[in-house]
C-alpha positions in Angstrom: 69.5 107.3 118.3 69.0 107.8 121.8 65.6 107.5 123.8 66.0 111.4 123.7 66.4 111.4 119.8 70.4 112.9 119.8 72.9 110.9 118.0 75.0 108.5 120.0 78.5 108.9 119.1 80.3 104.9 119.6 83.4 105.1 121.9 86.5 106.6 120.3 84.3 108.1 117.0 86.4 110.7 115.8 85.1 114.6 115.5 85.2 115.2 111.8 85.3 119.1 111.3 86.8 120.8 108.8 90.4 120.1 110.1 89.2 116.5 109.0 88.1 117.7 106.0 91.2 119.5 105.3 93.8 116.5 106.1 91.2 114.1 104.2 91.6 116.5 100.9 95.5 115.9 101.0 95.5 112.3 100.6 92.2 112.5 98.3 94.6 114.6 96.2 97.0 112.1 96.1 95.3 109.7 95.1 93.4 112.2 92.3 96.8 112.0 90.7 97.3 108.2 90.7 94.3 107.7 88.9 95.2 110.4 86.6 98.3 108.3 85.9 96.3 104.9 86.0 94.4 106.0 83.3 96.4 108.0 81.5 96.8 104.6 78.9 93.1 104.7 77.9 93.5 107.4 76.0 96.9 106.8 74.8 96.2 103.3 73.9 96.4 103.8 70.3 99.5 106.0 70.7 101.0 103.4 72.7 100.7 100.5 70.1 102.4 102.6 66.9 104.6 104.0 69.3 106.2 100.2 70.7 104.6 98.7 67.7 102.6 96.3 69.7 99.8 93.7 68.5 96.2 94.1 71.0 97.8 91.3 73.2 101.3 93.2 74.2 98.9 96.3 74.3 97.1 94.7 76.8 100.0 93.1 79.0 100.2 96.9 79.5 97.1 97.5 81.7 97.3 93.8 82.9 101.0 93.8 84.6 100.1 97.0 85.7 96.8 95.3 87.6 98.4 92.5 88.7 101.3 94.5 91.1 98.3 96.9 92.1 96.3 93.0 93.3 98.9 91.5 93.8 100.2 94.6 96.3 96.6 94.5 98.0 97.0 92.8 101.2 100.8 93.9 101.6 99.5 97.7 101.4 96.8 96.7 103.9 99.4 95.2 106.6 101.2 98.2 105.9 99.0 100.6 106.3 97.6 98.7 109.7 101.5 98.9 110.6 102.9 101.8 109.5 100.1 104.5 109.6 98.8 106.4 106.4 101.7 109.3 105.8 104.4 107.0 105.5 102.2 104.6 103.1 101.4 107.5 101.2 104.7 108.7 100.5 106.4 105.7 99.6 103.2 105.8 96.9 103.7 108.9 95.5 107.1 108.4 95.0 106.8 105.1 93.3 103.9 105.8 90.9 105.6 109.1 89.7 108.8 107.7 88.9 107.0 104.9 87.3 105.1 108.0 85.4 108.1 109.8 84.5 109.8 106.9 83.3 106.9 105.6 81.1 107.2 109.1 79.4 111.2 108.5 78.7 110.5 104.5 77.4 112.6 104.1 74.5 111.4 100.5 74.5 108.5 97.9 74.8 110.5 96.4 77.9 111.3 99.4 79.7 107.6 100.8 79.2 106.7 97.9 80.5 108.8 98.0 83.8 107.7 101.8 84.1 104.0 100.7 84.0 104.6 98.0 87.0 106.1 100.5 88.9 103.9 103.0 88.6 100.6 100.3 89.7 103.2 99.6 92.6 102.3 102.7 94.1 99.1 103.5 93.0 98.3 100.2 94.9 99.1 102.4 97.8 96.7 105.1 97.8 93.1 103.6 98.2 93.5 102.1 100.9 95.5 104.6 102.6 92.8 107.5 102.2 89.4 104.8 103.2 91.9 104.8 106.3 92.6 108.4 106.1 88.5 108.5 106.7 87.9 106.2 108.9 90.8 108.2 111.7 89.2 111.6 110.9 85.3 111.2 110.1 82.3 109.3 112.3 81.4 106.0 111.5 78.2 107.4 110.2 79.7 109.1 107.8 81.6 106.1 106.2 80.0 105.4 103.6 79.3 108.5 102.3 83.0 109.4 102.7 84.4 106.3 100.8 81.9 107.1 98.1 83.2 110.8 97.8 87.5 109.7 97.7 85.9 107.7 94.8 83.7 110.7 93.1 87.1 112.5 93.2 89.5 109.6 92.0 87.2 109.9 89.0 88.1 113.2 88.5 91.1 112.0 87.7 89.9 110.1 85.0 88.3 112.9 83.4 91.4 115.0 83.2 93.0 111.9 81.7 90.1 112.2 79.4 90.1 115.9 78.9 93.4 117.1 79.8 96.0 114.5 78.6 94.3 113.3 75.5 94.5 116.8 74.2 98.4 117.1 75.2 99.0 114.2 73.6 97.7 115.3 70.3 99.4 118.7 71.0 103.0 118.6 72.4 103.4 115.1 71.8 104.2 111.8 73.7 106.8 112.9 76.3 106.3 116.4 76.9 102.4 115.2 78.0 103.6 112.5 79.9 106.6 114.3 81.8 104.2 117.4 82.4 101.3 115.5 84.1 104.4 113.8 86.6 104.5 117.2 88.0 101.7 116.6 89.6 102.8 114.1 91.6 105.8 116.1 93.0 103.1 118.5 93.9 100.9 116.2 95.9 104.1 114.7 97.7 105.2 118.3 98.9 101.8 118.6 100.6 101.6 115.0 102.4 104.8 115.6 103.8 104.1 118.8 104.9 100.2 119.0 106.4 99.2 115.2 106.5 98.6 113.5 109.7 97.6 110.0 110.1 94.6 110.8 113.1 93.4 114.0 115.0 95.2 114.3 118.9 93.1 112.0 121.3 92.6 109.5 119.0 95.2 107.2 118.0 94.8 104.1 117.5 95.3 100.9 120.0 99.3 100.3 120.4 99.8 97.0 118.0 100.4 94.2 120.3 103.5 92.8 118.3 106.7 94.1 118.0 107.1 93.1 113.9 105.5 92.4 111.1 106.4 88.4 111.2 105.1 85.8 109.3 102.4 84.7 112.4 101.7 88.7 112.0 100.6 89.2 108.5 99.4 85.3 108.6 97.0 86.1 111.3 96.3 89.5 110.1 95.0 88.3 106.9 93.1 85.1 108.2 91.4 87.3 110.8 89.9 89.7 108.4 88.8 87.2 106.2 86.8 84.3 108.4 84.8 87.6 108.2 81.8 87.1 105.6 81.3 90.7 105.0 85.0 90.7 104.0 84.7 88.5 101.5 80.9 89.6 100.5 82.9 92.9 99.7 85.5 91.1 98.3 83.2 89.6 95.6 81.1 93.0 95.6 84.1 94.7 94.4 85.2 91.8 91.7 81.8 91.9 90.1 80.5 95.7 89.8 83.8 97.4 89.4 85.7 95.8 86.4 83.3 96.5 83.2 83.9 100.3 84.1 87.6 99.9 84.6 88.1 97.6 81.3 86.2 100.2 79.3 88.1 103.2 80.8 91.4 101.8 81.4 92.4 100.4 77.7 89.4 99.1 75.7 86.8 101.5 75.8 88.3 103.7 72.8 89.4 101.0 70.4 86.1 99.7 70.9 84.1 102.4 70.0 86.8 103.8 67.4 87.4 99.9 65.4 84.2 98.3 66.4 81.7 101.3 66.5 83.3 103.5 63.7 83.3 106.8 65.9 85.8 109.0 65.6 88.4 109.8 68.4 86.6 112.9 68.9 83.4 111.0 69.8 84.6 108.1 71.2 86.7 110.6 73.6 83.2 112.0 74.6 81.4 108.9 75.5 84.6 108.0 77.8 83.8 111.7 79.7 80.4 110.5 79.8 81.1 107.5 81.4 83.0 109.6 84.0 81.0 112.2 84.6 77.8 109.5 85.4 80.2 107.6 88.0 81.0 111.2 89.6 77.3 111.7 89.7 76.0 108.5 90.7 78.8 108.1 93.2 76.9 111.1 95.5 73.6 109.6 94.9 74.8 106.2 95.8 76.5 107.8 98.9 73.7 109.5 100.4 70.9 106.8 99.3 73.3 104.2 101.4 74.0 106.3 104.6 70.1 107.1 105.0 68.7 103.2 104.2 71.9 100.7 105.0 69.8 98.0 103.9 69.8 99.2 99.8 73.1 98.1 99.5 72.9 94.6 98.5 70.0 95.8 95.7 71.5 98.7 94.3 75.0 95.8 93.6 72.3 93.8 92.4 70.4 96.5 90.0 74.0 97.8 89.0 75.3 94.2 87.8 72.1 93.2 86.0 71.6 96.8 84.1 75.2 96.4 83.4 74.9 93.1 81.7 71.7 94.2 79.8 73.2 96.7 78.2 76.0 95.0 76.7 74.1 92.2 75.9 72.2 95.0 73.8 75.0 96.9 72.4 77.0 93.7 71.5 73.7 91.8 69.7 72.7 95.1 68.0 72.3 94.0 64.4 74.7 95.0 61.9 77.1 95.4 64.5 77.7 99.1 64.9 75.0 100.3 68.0 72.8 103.6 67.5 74.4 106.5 69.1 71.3 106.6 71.9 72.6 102.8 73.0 76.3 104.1 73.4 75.4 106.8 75.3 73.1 104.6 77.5 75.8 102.3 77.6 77.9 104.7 79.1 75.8 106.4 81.4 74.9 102.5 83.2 78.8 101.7 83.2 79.4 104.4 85.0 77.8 103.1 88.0 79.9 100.7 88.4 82.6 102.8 90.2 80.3 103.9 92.9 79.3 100.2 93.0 82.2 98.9 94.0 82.9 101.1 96.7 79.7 99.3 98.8 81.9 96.6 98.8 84.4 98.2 101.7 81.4 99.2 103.0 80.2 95.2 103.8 83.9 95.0 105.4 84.5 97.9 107.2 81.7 97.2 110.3 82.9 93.5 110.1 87.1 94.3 111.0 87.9 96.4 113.9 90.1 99.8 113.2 93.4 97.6 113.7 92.5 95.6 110.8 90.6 97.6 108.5 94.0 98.2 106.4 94.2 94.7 105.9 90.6 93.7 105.1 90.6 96.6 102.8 93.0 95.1 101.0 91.6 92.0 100.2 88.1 93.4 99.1 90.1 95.8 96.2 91.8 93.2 95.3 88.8 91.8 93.9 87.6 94.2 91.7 91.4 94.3 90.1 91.7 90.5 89.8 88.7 91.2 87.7 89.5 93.6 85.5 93.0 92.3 84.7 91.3 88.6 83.6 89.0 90.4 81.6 91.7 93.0 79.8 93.7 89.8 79.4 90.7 87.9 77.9 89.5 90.8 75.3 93.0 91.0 74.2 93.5 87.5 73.2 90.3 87.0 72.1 90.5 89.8 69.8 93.6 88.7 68.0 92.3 85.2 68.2 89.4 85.8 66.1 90.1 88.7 64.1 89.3 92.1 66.1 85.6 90.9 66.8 84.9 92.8 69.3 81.5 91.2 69.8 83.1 88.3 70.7 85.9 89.5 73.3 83.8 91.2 75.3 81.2 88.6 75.9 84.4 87.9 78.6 82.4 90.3 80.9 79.4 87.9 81.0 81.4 84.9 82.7 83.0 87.2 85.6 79.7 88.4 86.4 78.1 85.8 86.7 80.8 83.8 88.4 80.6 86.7 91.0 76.5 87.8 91.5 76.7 83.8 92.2 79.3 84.5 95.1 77.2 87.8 96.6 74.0 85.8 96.6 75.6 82.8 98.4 77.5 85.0 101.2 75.1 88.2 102.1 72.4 86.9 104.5 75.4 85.8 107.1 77.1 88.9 106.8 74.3 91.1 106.7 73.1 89.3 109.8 76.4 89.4 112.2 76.7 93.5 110.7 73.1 93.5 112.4 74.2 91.9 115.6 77.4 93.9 116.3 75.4 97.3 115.5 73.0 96.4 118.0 76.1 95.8 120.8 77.9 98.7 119.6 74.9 100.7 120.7 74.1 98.7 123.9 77.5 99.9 124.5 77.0 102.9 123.5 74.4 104.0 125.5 76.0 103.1 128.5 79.6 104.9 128.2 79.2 107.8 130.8 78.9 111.3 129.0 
């Protein structure tokens, strides 16, 4: 704020309006869809193994392969995107993840189910990152967090209709016919990118990149750049420990558990999973607004988030007798839904820290954390449940050893970052003040 109490708006902050919102909502949409395909295997996890007739290991490799091109595509998304804007990103995502849809619907095999599952993480590696840039061109820095926290409010909404929508067609017109219906909607979404999306409103484009290709020096410095920076890898490690216990639950293990381990019905179990949604939608708002009004909560509400998460699986996995009351599964749910909106403070340590030429690229590295996570832990609740016997209690005890490995990391790294973010805020607004109205 100003001596006269009116907002300063920093050099080149773009307008927002509701053209922004408008341009915003197309590659929101997009990226509605690739979760909708991401998840789509949590509720077809069972169908999946008789289908393929797979053990809970080669069930797993499922969710796992398709993590590890999404992490492993992190960084090379974030050059991209930092290179070649946000439509053309975009597209090549769409195209990639529905095929990869389409052709998981049509597997006659393990293998080729398999292949189709890598493909389709390919692109949906593409889409995060592309829409926090999406907001960062259209919308005021002020309005970062909050917008970051909405793109991931809606992305669960694409969850919940893999919850809702699919699990019913599955059950109804069978295997295929729900799988080649919901890639539809990714022929749908591509129509409108290529049509109405546009990388940044007129007067605002972004600084001409200073090299004419993306060379090894390139990328190499790229990617050193953005992470000397401590708030990159604060949000790096931010992401890694809040976001995985949600995805891990959602994304493949969250039904058998509560079907095998819990004795709920699909029914039920299918429930608790839209429960566990609909808290992430929901805490995701409160989250946003609580972090654009008092910056200084984030590093406590990652804090709260990680320890409540831990309690209650520590609760629900000591429970004698083994099978939880209903009350603890539900409370269970409702806390691991939190960790979506979590994770998303993690870009939020990295975007001050990286200037708008390399916010693509630190991006990048901070979801990649959150993904590394969850694919060790799918990998280690799958071969910890054939190894002892589908105890359940056992497997996921995994979660405990990533969290801690990473609240150790966050503790270790915030002060520093938290003070440079302090220190460039303060010359931003120097500067700020004195730009000529």
């Amino acid at each position: 704020m100003s001596s006269s109490g009116t907002a300063v708006r920093l050099p080149g902050d773009p307008p927002g309006g509701r053209r922004a919102v408008a341009v915003w909502s197309i590659g929101v949409a997009v990226y509605f869809v690739a979760v909708i395909f991401r998840t789509s295997l949590g509720v077809a996890g069972l169908d999946a193994a008789d289908r393929f007739d797979v053990n809970a290991s080669a069930l797993s490799t499922f969710s796992i392969l398709q993590l590890l091109v999404y992490a492993g595509m992190q960084i090379p998304v974030g050059l991209m995107v930092d290179r070649l804007g946000t439509k053309r990103v975009l597209t090549i995502g769409v195209v990639l993840f529905t095929v990869g849809q389409l052709g998981f619907a049509l597997s006659p095999s393990y293998g080729m189910a398999l292949a189709s599952r890598a493909l389709l993480g390919c692109g949906d590696a593409m889409t995060f990152i592309s829409v926090l840039r999406l907001g960062n061109r259209w919308f005021p820095a002020r309005r970062g967090p909050l917008v970051a926290q909405l793109a991931g409010l809606i992305g669960m909404g694409g969850n919940l209709v893999s919850t809702l929508v699919l699990s019913r067609l599955l059950h109804g017109v069978g295997w295929t016919a729900a799988f080649v219906g919901s890639s539809l909607a990714g022929v749908v979404v591509l129509v409108l990118l290529l049509l109405f999306l546009k990388d940044h409103p007129e007067g605002h484009e972004p600084q001409p990149v200073r090299t004419t290709s993306i060379g090894p020096a390139f990328v190499r410095g790229q990617i050193a750049d953005a992470w000397r920076e401590p708030g990159t890898r604060l949000g790096l490690w931010v992401h890694f420990t809040t976001q995985f216990p949600m995805m891990v639950f959602t994304l493949l293990w969250g039904m058998p558990f509560l079907v095998e381990a819990q004795g709920l019905s699909r029914a039920a179990a299918g429930e608790l999973l839209t429960l566990t949604v609909l808290s992430s939608m929901t805490i995701g708002l409160v989250y946003g607004q609580i972090i654009a009004r008092h910056h200084t909560a984030r590093t406590p509400l990652v804090i709260g988030t990680v320890s409540a998460t831990a309690l209650m699986w520590a609760l629900t996995l000591g429970y004698p007798g083994g099978s939880a009351p209903t009350g603890l599964l539900v409370a269970l749910c409702l806390v691991l839904g939190t960790c979506g909106p979590a994770s998303m403070i993690g870009f939020d340590f990295a975007r001050p820290a990286n200037p708008p030429e390399r916010q693509g690229t630190a991006s990048g590295i901070v979801n990649m954390g959150g993904f590394v996570a969850s694919m060790t832990t799918l990998l280690a609740v799958g071969v910890l449940l054939d190894a002892t016997g589908q105890n359940y209690r056992i497997a996921f005890c995994s979660i405990f050893v990533l969290e801690a490995v990473g609240i150790s990391q966050i503790l270790r790294l915030r002060r520093r970052a938290v003070r440079l973010e302090s220190e460039r805020l303060v010359a931003s607004r120097v500067e700020a003040v004195h730009v000529p109205a």
